[in-house]
C-alpha positions as CSV (number, residue, x, y, z in Angstrom):
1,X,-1.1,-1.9,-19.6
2,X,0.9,-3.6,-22.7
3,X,-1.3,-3.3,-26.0
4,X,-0.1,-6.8,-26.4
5,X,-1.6,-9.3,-29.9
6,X,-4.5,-10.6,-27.0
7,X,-5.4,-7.2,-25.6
8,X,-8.2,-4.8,-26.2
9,X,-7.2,-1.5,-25.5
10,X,-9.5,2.0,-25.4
11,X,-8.0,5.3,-24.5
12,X,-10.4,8.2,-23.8
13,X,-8.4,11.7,-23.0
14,X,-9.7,14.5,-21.0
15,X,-7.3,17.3,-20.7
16,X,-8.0,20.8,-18.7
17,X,-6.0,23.7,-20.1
18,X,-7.5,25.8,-18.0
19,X,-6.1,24.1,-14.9
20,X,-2.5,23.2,-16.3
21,X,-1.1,21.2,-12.8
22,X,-3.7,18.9,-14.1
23,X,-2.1,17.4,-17.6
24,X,-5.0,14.6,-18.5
25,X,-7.4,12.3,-17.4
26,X,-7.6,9.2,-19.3
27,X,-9.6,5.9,-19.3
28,X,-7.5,2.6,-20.0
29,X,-8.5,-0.7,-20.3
30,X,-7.8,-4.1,-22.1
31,X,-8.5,-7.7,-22.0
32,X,-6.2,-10.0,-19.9
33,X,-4.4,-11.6,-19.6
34,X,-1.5,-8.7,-20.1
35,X,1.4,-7.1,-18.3
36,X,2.5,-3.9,-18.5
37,X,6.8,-3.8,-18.3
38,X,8.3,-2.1,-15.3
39,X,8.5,1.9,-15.6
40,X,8.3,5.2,-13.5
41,X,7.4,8.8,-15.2
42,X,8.2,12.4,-13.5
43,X,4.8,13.2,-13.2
44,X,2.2,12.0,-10.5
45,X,-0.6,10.0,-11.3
46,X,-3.5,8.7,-9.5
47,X,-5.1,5.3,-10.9
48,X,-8.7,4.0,-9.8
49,X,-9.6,0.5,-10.7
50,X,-13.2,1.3,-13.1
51,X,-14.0,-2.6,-13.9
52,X,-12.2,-5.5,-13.3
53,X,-9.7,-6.8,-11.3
54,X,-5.5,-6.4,-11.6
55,X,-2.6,-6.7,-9.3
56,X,-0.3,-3.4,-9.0
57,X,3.4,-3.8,-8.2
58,X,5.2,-1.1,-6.1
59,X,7.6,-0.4,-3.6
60,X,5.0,-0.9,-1.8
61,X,4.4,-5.0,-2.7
62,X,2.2,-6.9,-4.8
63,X,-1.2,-5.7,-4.4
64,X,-4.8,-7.2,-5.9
65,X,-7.1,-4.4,-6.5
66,X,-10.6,-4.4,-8.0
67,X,-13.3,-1.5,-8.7
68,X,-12.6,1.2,-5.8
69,X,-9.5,0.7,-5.4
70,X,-7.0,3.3,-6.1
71,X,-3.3,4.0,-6.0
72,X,-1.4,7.3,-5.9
73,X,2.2,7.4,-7.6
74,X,4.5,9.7,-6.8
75,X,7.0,10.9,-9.5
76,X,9.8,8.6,-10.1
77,X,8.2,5.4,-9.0
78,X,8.9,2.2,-10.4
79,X,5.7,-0.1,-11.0
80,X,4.1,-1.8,-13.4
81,X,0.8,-3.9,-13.3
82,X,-1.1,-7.2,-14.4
83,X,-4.4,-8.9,-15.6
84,X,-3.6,-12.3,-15.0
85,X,-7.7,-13.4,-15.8
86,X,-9.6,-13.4,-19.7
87,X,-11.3,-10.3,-17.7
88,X,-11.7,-6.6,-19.2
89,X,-10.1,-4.8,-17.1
90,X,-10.6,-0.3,-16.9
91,X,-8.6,1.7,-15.2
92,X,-8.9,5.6,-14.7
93,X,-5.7,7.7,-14.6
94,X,-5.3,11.0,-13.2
95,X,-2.0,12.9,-14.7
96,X,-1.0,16.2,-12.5
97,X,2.1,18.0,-11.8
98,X,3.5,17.1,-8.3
99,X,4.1,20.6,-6.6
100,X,6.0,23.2,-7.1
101,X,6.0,26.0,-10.3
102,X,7.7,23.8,-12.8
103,X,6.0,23.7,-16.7
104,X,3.6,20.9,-16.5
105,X,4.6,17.1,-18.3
106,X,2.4,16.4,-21.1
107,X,0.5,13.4,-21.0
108,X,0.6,10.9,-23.5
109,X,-0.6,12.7,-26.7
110,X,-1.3,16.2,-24.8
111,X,0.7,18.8,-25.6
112,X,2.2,21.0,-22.8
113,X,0.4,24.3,-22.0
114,X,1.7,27.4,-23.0
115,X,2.3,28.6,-19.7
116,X,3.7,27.4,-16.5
117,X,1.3,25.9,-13.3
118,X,-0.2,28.6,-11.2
119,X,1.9,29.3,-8.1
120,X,0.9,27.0,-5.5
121,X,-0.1,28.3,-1.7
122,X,2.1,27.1,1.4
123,X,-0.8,24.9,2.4
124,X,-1.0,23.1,-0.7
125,X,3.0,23.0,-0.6
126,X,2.3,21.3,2.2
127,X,0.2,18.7,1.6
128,X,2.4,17.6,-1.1
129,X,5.3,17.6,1.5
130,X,2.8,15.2,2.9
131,X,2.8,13.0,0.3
132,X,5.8,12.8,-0.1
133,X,6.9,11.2,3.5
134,X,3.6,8.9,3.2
135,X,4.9,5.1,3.3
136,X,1.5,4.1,1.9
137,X,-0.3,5.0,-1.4
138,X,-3.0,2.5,-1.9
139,X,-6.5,3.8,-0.4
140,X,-10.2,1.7,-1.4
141,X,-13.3,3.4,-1.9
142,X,-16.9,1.1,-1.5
143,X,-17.5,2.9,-5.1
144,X,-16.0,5.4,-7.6
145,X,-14.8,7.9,-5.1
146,X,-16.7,11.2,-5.8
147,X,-13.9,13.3,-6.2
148,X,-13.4,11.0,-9.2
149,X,-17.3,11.8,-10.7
150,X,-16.7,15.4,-10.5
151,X,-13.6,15.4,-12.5
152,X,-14.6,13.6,-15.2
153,X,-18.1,15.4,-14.9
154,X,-16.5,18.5,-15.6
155,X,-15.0,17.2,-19.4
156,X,-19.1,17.1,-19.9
157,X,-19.6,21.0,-18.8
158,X,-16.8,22.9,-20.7
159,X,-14.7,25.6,-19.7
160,X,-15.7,28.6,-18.2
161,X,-14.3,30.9,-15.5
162,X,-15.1,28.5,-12.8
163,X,-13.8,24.8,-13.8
164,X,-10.0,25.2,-12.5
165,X,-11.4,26.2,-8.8
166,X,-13.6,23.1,-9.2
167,X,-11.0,21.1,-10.7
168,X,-8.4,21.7,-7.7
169,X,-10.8,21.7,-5.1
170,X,-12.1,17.8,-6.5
171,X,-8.0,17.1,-6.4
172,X,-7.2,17.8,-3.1
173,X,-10.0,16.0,-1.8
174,X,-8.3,13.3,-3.4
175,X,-4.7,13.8,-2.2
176,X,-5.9,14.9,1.4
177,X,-7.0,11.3,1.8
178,X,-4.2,9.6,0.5
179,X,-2.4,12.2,3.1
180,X,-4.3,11.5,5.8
181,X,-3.0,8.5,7.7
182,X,-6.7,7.5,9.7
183,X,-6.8,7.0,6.5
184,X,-3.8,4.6,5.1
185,X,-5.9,1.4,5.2
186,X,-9.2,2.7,4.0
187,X,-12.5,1.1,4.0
188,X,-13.1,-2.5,3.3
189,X,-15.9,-2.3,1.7
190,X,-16.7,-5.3,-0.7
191,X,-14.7,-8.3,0.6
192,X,-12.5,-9.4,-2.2
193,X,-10.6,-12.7,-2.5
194,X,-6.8,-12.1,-1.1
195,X,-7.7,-9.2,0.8
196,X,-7.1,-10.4,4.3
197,X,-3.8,-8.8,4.4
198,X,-5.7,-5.3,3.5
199,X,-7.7,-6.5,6.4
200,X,-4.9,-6.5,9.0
201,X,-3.6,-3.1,8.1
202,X,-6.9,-1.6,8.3
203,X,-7.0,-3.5,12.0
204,X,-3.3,-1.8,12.6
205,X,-4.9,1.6,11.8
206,X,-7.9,1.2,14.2
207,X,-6.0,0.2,16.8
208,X,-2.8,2.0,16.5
209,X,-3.5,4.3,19.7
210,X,-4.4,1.0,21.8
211,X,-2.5,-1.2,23.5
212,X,0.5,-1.9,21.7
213,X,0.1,-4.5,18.7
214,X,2.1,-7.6,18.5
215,X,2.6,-10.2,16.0
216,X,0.3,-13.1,17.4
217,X,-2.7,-10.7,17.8
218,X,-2.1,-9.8,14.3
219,X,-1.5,-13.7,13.3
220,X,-4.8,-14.4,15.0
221,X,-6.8,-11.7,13.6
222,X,-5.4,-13.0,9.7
223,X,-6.8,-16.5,10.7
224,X,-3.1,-17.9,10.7
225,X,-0.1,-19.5,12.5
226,X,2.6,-16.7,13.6
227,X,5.1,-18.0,11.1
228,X,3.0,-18.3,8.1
229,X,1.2,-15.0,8.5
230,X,4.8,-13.3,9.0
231,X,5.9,-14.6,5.7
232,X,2.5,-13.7,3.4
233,X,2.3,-10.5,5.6
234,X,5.4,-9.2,4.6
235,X,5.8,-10.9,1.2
236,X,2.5,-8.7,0.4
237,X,2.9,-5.7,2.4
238,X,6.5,-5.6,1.5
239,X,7.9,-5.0,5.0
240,X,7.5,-7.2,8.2
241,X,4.5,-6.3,10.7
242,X,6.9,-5.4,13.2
243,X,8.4,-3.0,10.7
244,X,4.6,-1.9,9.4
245,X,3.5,-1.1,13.0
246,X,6.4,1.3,13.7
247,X,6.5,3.1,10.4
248,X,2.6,3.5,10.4
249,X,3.2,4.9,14.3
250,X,6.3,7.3,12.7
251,X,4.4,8.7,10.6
252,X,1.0,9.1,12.2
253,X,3.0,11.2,14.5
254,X,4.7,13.2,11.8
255,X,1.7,14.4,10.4
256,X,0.9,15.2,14.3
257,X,4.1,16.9,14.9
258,X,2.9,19.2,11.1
259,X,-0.4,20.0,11.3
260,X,-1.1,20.1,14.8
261,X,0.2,22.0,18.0
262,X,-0.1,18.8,20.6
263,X,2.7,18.5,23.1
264,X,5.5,15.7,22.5
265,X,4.3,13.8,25.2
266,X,0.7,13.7,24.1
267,X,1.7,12.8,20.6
268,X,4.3,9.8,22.3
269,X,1.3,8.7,23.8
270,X,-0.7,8.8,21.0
271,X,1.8,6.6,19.0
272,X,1.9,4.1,22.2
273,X,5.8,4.9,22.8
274,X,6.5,4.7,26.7
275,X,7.9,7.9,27.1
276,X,8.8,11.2,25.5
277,X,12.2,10.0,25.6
278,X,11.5,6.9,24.1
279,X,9.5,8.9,21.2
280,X,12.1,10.7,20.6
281,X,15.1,8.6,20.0
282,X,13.0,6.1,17.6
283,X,11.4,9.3,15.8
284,X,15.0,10.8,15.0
285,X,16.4,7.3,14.4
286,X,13.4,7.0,11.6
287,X,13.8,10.5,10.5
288,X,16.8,11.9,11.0
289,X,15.5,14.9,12.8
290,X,14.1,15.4,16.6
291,X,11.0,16.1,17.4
292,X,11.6,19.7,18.0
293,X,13.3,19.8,14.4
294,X,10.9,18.4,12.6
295,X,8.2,20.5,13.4
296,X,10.1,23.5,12.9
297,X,10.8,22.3,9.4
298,X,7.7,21.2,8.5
299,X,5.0,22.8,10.4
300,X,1.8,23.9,8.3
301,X,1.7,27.6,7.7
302,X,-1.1,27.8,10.1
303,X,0.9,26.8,13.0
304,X,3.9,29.0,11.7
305,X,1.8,31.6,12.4
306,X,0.7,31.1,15.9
């Protein structure tokens, strides 16, 4: 957020120097109304609504998002984000290194560490392959996630030999479920004013492996003509539903086609295609590669091995 004349803001820092993928944790808040102006950074961040309520803008669409909610930012992405009420508004960031061996970013007033990030393992290499084919990046939690408590619990214990295994293992929890796509529309828990669009994606995900979704079922689960919920639906999602539904099916079966050994025709079905040819002339169309070549490419080292 903009520390505009009308805003309050507090910054609270928590760097790890022991765990260097990991470059800070900060708290950020400020009283609204305020707007932050349009940016992207080459580092990855994480950012869990603490109080209040704001609407984040992506390439994903305009989203409101109140405590729970959180959004994972891959590097390079353009966003910004707005408190449009007199609210106080907090916002947790999480700072990290997206992949790879490079020297770690500092965050804003951290210096860099000394030495580079630790080598990362093919799984983890993986997962952040993952991420980055993922077409969503918004997940809600009911509460503060706990991978979030044990982060910032661990600025309370010190270092010690320990920290950085605790560390990573509380920050792959957190990517994993951004990764995971029964997980893309997470829970709903507290029902939040504008949220019914949140509500139809999280009915596309439960459904996705049922009989195939259309746009009236979708219309007349929002509560809304066909042509009205078309327009909000892809106004706020950013994409048509027709578009959604097939990118959500893409990639469910991408991460099938990674992390699992099923059989093209069991993953087609899966995915509601109504054949393996069918699956496999709208996957390469999507992705550029066949079925056969993009498992090969990116299989998870476990499967590599069978």
């Amino acid at each position: 957020m903009s520390d505009d004349s009308n805003s309050t803001v507090r910054i609270k820092h928590y760097p790890f120097p022991e765990y260097p993928s990991i470059m800070c944790i900060l708290e950020m808040g400020g009283q609204g109304p305020q707007k932050s102006e349009k940016h992207s950074h080459p580092w990855a961040q994480i950012n869990l609504v603490l109080e209040g309520r704001a609407t984040w803008f992506t390439d994903e669409g305009a989203v409101e998002v109140g405590v729970g909610d959180a959004f994972l930012l891959l590097p390079g992405t353009p966003h910004h984000a707005e408190v449009k009420t007199e609210d106080f508004c907090l916002t947790g960031t999480l700072e990290f290194a997206f992949g790879g061996e490079q020297e770690p970013l500092a965050g804003p007033g951290i210096p860099a560490p000394g030495s580079a990030g630790r080598p990362r393992s093919e799984a983890i290499r993986w997962l952040f392959e993952a991420l980055s084919r993922k077409p969503r990046h918004h997940l809600r939690w009911d509460d503060f996630p706990e991978w979030w408590r044990r982060i910032t619990r661990e600025e309370q214990v010190g270092g010690g030999p320990y920290r950085a295994l605790r560390l990573e293992s509380a920050m792959l929890e957190a990517l994993s479920a951004f990764a995971d796509p029964a997980l893309s529309a997470a829970p709903e828990g507290k029902d939040r004013e504008g949220g019914t669009m949140e509500k139809v994606q999280q009915y596309i995900s439960e459904h996705l492996s049922g009989s195939p979704l259309t746009v009236a079922e979708l219309a007349r689960f929002g509560g809304m003509s066909r042509s009205r919920f078309t327009v909000r639906f892809t106004t706020e999602v950013g994409m048509s539903p027709h578009a959604y539904v097939n990118a959500l099916r893409i990639w469910t079966a991408q991460t099938a086609l990674a992390g699992s050994s099923s059989s093209f025709a069991d993953i087609a079905k899966q995915t509601r295609f109504s054949s393996p040819q069918h699956f496999s002339r709208a996957f390469k169309e999507a992705t550029g590669l066949t079925p056969s070549e993009y498992r090969r490419r990116w299989a998870a080292p476990w499967l590599q091995k069978e």
